[in-house]
C-alpha atoms as a printed R data frame, in Angstrom:
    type eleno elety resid chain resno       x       y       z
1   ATOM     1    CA   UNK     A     1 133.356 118.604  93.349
2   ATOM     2    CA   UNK     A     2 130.488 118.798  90.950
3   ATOM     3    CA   UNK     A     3 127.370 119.712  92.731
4   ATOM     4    CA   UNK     A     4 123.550 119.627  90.702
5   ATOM     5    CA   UNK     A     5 120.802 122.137  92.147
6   ATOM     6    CA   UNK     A     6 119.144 122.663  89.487
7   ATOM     7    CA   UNK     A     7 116.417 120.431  90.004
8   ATOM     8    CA   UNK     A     8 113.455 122.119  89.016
9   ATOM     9    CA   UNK     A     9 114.895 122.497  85.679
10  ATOM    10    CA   UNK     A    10 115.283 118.473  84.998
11  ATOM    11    CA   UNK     A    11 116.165 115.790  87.489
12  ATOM    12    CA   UNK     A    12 118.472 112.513  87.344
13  ATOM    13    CA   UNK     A    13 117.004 109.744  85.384
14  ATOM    14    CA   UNK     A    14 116.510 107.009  88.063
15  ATOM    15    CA   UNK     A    15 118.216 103.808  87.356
16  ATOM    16    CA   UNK     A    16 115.375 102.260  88.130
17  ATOM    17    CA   UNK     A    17 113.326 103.401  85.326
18  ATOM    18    CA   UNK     A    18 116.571 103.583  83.045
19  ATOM    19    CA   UNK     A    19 116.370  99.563  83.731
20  ATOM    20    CA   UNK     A    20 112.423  99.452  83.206
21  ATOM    21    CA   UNK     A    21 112.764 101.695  79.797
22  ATOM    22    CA   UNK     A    22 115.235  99.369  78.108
23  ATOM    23    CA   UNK     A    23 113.458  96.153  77.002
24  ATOM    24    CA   UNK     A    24 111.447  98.930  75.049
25  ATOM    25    CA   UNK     A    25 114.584 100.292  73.598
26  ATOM    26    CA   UNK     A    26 115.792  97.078  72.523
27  ATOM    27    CA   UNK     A    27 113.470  93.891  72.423
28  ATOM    28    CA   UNK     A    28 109.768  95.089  72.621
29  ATOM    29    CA   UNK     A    29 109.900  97.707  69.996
30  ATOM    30    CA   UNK     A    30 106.391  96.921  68.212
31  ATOM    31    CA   UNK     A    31 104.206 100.019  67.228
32  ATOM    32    CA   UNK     A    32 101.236  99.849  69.665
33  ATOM    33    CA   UNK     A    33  99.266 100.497  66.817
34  ATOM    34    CA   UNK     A    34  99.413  97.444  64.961
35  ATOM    35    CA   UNK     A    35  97.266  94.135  65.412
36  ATOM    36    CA   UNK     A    36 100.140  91.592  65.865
37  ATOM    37    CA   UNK     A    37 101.830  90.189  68.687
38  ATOM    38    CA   UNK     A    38 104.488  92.652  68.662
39  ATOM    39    CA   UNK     A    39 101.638  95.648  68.437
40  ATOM    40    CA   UNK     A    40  99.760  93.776  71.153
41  ATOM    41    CA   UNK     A    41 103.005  93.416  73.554
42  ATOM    42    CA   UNK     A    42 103.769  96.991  73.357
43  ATOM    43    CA   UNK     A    43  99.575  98.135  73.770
44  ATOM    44    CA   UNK     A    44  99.160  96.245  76.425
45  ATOM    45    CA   UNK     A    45 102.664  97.792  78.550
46  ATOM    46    CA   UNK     A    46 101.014 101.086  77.553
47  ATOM    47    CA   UNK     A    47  98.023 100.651  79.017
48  ATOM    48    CA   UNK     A    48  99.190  99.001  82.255
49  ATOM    49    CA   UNK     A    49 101.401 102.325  82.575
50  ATOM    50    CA   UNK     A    50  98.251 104.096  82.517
51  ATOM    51    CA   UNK     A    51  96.480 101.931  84.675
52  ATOM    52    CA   UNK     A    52  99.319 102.265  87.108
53  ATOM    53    CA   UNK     A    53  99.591 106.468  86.643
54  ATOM    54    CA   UNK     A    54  95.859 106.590  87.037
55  ATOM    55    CA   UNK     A    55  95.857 104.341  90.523
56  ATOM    56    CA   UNK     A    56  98.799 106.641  91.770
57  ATOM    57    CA   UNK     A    57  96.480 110.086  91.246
58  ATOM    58    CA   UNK     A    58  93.162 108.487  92.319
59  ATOM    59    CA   UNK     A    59  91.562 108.765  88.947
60  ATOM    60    CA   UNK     A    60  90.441 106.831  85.833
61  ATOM    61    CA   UNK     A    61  92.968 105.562  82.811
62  ATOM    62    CA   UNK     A    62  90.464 106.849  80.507
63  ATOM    63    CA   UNK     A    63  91.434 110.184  81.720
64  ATOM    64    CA   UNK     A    64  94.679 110.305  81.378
65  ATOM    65    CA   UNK     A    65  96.272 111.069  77.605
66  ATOM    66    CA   UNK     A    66 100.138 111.158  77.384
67  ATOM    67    CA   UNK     A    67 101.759 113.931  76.013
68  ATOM    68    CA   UNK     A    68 105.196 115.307  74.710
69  ATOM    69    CA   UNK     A    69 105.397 116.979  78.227
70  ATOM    70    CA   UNK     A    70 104.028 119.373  80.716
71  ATOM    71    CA   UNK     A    71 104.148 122.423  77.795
72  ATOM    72    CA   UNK     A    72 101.901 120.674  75.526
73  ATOM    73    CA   UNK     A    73  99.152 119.189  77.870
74  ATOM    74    CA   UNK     A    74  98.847 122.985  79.463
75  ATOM    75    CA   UNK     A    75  98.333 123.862  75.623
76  ATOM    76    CA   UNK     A    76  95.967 121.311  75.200
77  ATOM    77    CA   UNK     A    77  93.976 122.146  78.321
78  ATOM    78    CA   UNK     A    78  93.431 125.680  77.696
79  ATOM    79    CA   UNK     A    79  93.219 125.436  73.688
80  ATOM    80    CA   UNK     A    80  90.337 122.349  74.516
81  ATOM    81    CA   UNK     A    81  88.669 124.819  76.934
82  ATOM    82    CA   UNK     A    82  88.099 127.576  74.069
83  ATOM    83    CA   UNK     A    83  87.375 124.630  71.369
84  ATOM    84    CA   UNK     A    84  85.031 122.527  73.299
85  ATOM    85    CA   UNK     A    85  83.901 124.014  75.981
86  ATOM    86    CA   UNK     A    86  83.042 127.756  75.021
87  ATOM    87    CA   UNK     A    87  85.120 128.881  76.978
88  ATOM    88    CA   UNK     A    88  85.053 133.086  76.743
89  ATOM    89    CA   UNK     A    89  87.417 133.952  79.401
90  ATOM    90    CA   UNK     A    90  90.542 132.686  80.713
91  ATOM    91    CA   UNK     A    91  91.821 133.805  84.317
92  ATOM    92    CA   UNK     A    92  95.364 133.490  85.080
93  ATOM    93    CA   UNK     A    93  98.611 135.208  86.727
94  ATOM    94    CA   UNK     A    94 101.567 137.285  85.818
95  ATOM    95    CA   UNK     A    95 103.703 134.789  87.190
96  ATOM    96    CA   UNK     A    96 102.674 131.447  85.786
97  ATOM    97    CA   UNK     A    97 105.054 129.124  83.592
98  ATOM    98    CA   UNK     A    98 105.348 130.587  80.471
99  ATOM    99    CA   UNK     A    99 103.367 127.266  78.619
100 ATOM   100    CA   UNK     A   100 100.433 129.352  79.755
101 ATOM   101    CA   UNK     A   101 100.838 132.999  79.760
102 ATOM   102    CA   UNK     A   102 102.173 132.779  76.539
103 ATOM   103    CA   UNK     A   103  99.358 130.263  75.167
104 ATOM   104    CA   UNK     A   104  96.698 132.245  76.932
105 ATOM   105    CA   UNK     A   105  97.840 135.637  74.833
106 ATOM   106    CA   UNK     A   106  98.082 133.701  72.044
107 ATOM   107    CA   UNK     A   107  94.773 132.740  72.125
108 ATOM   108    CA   UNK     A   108  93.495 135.912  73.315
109 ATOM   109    CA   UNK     A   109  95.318 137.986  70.326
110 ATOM   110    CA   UNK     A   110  94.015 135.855  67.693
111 ATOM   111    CA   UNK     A   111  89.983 135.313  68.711
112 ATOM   112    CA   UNK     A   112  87.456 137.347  71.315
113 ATOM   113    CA   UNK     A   113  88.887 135.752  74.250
114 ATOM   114    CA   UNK     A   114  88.441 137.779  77.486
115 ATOM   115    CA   UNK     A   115  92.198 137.441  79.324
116 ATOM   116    CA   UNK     A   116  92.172 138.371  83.137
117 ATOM   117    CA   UNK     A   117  94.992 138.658  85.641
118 ATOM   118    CA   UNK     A   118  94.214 137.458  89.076
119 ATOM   119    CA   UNK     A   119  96.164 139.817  91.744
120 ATOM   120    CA   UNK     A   120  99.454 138.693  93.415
121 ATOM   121    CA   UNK     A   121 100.202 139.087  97.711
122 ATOM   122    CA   UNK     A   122 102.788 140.583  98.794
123 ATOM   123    CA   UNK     A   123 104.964 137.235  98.906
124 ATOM   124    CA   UNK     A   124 103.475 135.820  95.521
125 ATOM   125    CA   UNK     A   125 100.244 133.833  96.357
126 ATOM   126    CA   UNK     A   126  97.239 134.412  94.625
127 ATOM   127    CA   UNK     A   127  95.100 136.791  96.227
128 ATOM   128    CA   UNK     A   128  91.986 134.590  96.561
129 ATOM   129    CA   UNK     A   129  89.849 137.475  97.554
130 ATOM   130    CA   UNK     A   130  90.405 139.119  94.025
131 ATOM   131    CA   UNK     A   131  90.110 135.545  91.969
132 ATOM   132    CA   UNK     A   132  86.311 135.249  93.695
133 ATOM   133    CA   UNK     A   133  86.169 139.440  92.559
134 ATOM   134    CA   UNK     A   134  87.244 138.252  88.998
135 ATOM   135    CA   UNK     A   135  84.719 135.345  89.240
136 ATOM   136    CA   UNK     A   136  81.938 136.770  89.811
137 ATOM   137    CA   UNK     A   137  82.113 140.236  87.558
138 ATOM   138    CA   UNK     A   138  81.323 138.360  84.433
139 ATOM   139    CA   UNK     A   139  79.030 135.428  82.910
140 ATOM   140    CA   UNK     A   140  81.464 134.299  80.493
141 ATOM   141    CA   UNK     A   141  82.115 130.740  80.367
142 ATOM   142    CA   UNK     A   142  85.130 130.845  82.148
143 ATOM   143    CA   UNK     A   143  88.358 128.713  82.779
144 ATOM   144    CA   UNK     A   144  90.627 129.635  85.441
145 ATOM   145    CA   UNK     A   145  94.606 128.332  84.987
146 ATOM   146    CA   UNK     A   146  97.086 128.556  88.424
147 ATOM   147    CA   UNK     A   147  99.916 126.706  88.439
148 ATOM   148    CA   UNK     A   148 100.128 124.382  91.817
149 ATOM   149    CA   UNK     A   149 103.359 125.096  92.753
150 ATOM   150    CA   UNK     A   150 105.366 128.104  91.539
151 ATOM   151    CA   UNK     A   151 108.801 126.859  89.402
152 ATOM   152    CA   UNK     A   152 110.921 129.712  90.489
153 ATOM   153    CA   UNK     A   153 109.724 130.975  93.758
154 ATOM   154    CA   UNK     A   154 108.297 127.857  94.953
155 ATOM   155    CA   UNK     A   155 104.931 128.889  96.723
156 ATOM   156    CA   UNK     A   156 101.524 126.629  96.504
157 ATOM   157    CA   UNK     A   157  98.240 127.086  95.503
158 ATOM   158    CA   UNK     A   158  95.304 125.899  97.920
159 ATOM   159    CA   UNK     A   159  93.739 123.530  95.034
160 ATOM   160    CA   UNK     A   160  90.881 122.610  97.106
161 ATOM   161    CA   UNK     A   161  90.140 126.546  98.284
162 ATOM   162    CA   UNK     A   162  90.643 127.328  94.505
163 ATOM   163    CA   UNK     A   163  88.138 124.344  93.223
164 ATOM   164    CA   UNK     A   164  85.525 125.126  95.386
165 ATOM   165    CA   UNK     A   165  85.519 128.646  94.106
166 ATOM   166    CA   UNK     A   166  85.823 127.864  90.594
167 ATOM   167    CA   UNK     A   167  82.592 125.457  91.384
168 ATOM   168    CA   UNK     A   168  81.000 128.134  92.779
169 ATOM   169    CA   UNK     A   169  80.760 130.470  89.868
170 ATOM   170    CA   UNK     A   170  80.235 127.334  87.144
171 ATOM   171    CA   UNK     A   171  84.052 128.073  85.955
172 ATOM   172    CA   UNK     A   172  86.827 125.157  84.565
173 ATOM   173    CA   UNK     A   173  89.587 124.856  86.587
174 ATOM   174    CA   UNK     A   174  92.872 124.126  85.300
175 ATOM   175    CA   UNK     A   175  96.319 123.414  87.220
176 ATOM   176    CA   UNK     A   176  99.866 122.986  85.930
177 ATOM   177    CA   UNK     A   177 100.999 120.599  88.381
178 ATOM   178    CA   UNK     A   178 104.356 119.914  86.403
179 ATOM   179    CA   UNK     A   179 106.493 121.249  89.563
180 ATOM   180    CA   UNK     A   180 104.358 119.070  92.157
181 ATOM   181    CA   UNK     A   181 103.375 116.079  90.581
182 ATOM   182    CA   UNK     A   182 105.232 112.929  92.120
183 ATOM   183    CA   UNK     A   183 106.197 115.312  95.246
184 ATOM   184    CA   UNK     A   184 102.918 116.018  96.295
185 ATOM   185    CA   UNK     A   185  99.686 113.628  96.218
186 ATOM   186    CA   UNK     A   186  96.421 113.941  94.299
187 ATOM   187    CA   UNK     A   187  93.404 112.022  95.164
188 ATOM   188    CA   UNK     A   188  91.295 112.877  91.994
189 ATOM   189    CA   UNK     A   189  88.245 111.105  93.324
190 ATOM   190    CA   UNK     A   190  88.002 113.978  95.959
191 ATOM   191    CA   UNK     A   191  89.540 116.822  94.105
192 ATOM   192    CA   UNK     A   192  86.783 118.489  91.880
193 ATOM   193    CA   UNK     A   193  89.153 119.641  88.948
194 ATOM   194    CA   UNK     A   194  89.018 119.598  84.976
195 ATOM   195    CA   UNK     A   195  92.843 119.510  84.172
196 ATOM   196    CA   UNK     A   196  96.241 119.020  85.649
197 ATOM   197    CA   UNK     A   197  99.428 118.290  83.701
198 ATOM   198    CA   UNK     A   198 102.519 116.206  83.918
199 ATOM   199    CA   UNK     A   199 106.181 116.433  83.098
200 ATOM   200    CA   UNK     A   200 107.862 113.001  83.714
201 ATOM   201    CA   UNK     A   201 111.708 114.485  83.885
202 ATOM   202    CA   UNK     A   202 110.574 116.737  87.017
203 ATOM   203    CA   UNK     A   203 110.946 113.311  89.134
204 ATOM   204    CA   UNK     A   204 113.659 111.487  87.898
205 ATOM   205    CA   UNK     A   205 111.544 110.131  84.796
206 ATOM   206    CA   UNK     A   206 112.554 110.728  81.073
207 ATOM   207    CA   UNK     A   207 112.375 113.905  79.182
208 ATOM   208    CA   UNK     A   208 109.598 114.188  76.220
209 ATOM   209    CA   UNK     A   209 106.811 112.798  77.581
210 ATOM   210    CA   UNK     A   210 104.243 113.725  80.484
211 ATOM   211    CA   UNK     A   211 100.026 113.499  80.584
212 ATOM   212    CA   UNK     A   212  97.044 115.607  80.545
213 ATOM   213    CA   UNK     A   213  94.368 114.427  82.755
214 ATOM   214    CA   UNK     A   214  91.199 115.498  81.769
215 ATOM   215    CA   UNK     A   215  87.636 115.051  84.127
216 ATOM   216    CA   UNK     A   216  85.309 112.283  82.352
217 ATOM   217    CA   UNK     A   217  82.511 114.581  82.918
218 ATOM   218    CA   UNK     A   218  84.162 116.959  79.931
219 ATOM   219    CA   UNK     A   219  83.859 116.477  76.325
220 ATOM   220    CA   UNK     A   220  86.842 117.036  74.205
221 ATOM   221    CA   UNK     A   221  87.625 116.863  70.862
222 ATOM   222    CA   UNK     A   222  91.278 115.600  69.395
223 ATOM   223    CA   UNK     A   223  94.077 118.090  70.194
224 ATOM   224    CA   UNK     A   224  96.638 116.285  67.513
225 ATOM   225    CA   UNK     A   225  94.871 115.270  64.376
226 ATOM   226    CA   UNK     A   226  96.122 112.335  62.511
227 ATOM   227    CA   UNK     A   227  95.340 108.587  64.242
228 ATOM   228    CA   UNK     A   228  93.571 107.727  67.039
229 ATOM   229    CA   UNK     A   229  96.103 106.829  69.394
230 ATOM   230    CA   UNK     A   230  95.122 107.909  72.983
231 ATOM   231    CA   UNK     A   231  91.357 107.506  73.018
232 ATOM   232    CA   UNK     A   232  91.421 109.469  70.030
233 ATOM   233    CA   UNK     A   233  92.525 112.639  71.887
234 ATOM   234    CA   UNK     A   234  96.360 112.878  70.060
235 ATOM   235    CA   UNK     A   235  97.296 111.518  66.806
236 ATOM   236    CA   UNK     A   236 100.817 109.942  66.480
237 ATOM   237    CA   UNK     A   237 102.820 106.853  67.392
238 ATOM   238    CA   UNK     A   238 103.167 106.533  71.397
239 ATOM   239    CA   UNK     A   239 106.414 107.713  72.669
240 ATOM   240    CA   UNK     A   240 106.700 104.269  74.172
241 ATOM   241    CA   UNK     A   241 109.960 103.906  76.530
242 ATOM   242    CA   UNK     A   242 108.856 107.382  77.601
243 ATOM   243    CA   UNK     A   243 105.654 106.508  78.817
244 ATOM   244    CA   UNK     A   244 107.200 103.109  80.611
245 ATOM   245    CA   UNK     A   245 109.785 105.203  82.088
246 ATOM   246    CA   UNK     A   246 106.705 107.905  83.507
247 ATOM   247    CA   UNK     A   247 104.947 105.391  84.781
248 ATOM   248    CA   UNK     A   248 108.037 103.665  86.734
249 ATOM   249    CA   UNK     A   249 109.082 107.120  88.097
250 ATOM   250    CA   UNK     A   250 105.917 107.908  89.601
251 ATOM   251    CA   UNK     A   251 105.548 104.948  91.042
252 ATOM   252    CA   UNK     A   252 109.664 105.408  92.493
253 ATOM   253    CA   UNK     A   253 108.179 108.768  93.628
254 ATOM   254    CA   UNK     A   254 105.123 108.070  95.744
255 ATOM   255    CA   UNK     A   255 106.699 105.217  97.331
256 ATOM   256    CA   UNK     A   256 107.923 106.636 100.477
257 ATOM   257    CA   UNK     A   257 107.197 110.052  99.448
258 ATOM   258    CA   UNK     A   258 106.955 111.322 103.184
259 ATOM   259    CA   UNK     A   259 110.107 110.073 103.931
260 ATOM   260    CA   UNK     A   260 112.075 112.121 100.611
261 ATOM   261    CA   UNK     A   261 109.771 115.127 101.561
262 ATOM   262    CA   UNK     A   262 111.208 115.128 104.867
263 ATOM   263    CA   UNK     A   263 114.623 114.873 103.491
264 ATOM   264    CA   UNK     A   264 114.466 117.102 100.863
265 ATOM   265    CA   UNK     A   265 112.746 119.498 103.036
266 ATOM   266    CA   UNK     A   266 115.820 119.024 105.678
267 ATOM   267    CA   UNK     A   267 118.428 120.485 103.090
268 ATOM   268    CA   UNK     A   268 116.145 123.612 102.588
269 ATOM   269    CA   UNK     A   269 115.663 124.187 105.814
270 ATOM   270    CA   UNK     A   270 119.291 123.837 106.497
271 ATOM   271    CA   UNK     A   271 120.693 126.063 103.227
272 ATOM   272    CA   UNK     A   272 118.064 129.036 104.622
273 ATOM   273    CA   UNK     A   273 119.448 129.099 107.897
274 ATOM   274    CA   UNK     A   274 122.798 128.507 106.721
275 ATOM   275    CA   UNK     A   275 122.414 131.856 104.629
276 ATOM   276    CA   UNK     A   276 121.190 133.295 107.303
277 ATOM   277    CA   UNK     A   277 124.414 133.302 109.161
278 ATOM   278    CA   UNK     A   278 126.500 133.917 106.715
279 ATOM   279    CA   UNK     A   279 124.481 137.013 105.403
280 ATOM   280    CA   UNK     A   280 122.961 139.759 107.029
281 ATOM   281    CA   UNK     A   281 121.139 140.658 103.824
282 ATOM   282    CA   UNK     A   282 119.885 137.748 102.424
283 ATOM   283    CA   UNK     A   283 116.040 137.569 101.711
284 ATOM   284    CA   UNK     A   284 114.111 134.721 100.350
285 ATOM   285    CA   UNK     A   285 111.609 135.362  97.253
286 ATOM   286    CA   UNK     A   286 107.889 133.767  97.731
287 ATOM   287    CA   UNK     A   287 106.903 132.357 100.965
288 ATOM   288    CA   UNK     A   288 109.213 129.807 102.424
289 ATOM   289    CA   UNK     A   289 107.125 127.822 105.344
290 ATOM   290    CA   UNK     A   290 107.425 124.456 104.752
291 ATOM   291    CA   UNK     A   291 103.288 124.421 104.403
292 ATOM   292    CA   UNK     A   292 102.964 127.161 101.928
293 ATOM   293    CA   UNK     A   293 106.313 126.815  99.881
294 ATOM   294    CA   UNK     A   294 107.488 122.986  97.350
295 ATOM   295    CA   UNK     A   295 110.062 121.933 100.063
296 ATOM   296    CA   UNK     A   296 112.156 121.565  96.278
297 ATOM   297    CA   UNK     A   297 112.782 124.670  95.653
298 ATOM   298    CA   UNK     A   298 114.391 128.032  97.347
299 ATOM   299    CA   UNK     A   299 114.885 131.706  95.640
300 ATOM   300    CA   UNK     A   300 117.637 133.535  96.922
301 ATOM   301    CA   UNK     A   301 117.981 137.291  97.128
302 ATOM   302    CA   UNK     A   302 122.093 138.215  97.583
303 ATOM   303    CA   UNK     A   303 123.415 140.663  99.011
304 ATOM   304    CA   UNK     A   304 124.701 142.989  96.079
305 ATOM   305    CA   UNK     A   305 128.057 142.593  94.208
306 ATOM   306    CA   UNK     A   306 129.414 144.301  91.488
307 ATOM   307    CA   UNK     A   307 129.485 141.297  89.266
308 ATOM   308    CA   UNK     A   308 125.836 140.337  90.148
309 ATOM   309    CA   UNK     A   309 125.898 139.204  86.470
310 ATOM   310    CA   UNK     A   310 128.776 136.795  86.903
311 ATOM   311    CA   UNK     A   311 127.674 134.857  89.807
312 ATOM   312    CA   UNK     A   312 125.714 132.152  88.354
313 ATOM   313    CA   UNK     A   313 128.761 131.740  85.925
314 ATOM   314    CA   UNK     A   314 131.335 131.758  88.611
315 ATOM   315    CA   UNK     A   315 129.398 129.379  90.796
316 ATOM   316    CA   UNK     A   316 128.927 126.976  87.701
317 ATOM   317    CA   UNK     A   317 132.978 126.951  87.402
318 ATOM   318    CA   UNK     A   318 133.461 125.892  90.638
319 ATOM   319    CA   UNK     A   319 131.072 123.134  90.261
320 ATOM   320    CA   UNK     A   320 127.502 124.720  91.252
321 ATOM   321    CA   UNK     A   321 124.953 124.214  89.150
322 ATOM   322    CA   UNK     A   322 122.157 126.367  89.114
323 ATOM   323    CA   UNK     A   323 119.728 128.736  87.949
324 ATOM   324    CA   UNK     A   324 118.752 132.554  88.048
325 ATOM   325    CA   UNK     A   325 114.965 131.099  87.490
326 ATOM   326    CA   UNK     A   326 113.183 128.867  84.885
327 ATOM   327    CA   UNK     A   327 115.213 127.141  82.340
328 ATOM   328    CA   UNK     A   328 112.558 127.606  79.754
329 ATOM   329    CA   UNK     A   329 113.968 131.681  79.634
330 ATOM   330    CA   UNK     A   330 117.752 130.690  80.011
331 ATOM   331    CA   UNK     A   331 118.609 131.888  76.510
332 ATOM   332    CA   UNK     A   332 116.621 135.404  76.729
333 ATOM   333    CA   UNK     A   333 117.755 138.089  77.510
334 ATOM   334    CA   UNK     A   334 115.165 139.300  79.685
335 ATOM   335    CA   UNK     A   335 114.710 138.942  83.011
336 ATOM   336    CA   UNK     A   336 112.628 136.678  85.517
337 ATOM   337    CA   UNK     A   337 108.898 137.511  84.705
338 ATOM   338    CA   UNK     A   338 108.112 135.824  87.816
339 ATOM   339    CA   UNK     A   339 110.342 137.962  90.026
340 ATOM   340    CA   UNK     A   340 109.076 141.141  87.959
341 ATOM   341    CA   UNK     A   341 105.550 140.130  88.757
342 ATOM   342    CA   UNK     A   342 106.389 140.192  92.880
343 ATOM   343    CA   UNK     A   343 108.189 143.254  92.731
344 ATOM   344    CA   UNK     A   344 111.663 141.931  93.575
345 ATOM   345    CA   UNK     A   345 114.922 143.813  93.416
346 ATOM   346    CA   UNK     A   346 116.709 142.497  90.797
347 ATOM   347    CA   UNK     A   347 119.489 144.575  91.118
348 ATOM   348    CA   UNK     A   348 120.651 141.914  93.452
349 ATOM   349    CA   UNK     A   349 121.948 138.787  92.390
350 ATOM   350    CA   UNK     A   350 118.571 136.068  92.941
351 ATOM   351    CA   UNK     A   351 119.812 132.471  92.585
352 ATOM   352    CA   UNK     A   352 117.337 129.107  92.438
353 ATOM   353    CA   UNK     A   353 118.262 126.326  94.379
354 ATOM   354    CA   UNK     A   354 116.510 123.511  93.712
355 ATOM   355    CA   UNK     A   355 116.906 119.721  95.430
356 ATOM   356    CA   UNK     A   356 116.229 116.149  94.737
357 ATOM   357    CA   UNK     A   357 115.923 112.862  96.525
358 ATOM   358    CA   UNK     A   358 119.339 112.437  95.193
359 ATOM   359    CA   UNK     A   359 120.866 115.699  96.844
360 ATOM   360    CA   UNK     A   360 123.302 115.303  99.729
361 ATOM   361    CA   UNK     A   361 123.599 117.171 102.666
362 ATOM   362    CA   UNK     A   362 127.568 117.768 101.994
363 ATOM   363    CA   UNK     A   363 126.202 119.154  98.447
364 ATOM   364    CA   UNK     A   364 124.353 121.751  99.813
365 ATOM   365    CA   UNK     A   365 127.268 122.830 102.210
366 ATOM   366    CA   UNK     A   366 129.983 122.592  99.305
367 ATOM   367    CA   UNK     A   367 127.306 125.523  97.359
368 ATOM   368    CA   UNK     A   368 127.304 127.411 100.243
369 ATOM   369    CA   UNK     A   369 131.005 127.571 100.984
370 ATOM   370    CA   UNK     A   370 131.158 128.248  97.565
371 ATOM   371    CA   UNK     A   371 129.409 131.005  97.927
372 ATOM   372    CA   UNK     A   372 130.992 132.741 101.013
373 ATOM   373    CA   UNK     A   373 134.113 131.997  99.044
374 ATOM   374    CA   UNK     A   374 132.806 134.076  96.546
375 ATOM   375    CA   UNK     A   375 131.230 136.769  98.541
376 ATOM   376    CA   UNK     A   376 135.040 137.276 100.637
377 ATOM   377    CA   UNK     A   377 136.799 137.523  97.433
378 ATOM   378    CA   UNK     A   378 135.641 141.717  97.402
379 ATOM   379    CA   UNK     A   379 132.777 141.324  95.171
380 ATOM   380    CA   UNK     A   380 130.300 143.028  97.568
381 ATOM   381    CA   UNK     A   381 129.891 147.085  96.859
């Protein structure tokens, strides 16, 4: 039995938008730039996927500009805060995806960028009390970047706790949303943010492309010199079929999303008291009620073994896929800079579990025979 639970790594294409992506791969190949009919055809099937995106988020087309993914519109976000905003200061976390710590020290290193670090709780949520600290120290033009929902230990972030604060000390506010878009919603119109980002393969869409949205009320200059495809914000041909095959899986996510959030949610529930029973010392990193925590995802703490290193291998050869955290660090060497930033043991062996709409309940008990399997074969000290 081959079972997938990776899921916060990529998702399934959906045959659904496999079917709406191919008269793009074969017939209706035009480049959207050009002023024929073939140019026209293909413009116009661009901009009805961003009409459609746009309707699905509560927000304008004009402020939505498709990307590459969810790295490069959290690049573009912070590197058009500093460029066209004045931006002085960015606050952030230890724990965020790495499109942004890494972008943020980057940008930091190179100019006279302030960088803060917004304190972590004790189960990995953003201690709001310190952000407002941070917020109000300094006049800098400021930008603060928190990720929605955590990739690897799964909590949330209170956006509308988080905006109002931001609004009350004049700061931007930017959110990676790649983990929670097309599992959550986002009514725009009532949200008061600057950015959020997309990744279309994190909900059974197509990998390369995703969006930035950016607020109308901010003024940005081109990210990607070179043409003036999207409003002029990114130079370079449209990724076409990618951007059909976004806009088909969002709308194949929000419809019915309560009922695949109660699903979804179901298997979690049901692997965390499953490991439960089977372990007396299991823990769970982040904070794992359903209203704090992406019903997607679930970090396991093991009990120890003395092939801690092995288990992610032995579990993928008998058909378990997945992950000791984000697949973006999968070939380092180092360890989870997520877990490092909570303070978990990691002399234990932590496993990510992450579920679709596509998982099955007999999936999820094949992974965790699997592992008791394991765990009676003598690898525990």
């Amino acid at each position: 039995m081959k079972v997938y639970l990776d899921n916060a790594a990529t998702t399934p294409l959906a045959p659904e938008v496999f079917d709406a992506m191919v008269p793009y791969l074969k017939n209706e190949f035009g480049n959207p730039s050009s002023t024929h009919f073939y140019g026209r055809q293909t413009k116009a099937a661009i901009e009805t996927a961003r009409r459609k995106v746009a309707e699905l988020i509560h927000s304008k087309p004009s402020e939505i500009i498709f990307t590459s993914g969810g790295t490069e519109a959290d690049n573009m976000a912070l590197n058009c805060a500093i460029s066209d905003l004045g931006v002085q200061r960015i606050i952030t976390s230890s724990i965020e995806h790495h499109a942004i710590i890494h972008t943020a020290e980057h940008i930091c290193n190179k100019s006279k960028i302030e960088l803060d670090l917004v304190k972590l709780t004790e189960n990995g949520h953003v201690d709001l009390n310190h952000l407002e600290e941070l917020l109000t120290k300094s006049e800098k033009k400021t930008i603060v970047s928190l990720m929605h929902g955590n990739n690897e230990i799964g909590n949330l972030l209170p956006l509308n706790k988080v905006s109002k604060l931001c609004r009350k000390h004049n700061a931007y506010f930017h959110s990676d949303t790649v983990q929670t878009m097309g599992h959550y919603t986002f009514d725009l119109e009532a949200l008061d943010i600057d950015f959020i980002t997309c990744a279309a393969h994190k909900f059974h869409g197509p990998k390369g492309v995703g969006f930035l949205y950016v607020n109308n009320k901010l003024k940005n200059t081109p990210f990607i010199h070179g043409g003036s495809q999207e409003r002029g914000m990114r130079g370079g041909t449209e990724n076409l079929y990618g951007i059909i095959g976004l806009a088909k899986a969002m709308e194949l996510a929000y419809s019915g999303l309560k009922d695949h959030q109660k699903q979804v949610q179901s298997l979690k529930t049901h692997m965390i008291n499953s490991l439960r029973s089977s372990f007396k010392e299991v823990d769970f990193h982040g904070d794992i009620t359903p209203e704090n925590s992406l019903y997607t995802v679930l970090n396991v703490c093991l009990p120890k073994t003395s092939k801690a290193s092995m288990l992610l291998f032995t579990l993928d050869l008998k058909g378990v896929a997945c992950s000791g955290g984000s697949a973006c660090t999968s070939g380092s060497n180092k360890g989870s800079h997520v877990l490092e930033g909570i303070a978990a043991d990691v002399s234990k062996p932590n496993v990510r579990f992450s579920f679709s709409r596509y998982t099955k309940m007999e999936e999820v008990d094949y992974a965790l025979e699997v592992l008791n399997e394991v765990y009676r074969k003598n690898l525990v000290e």
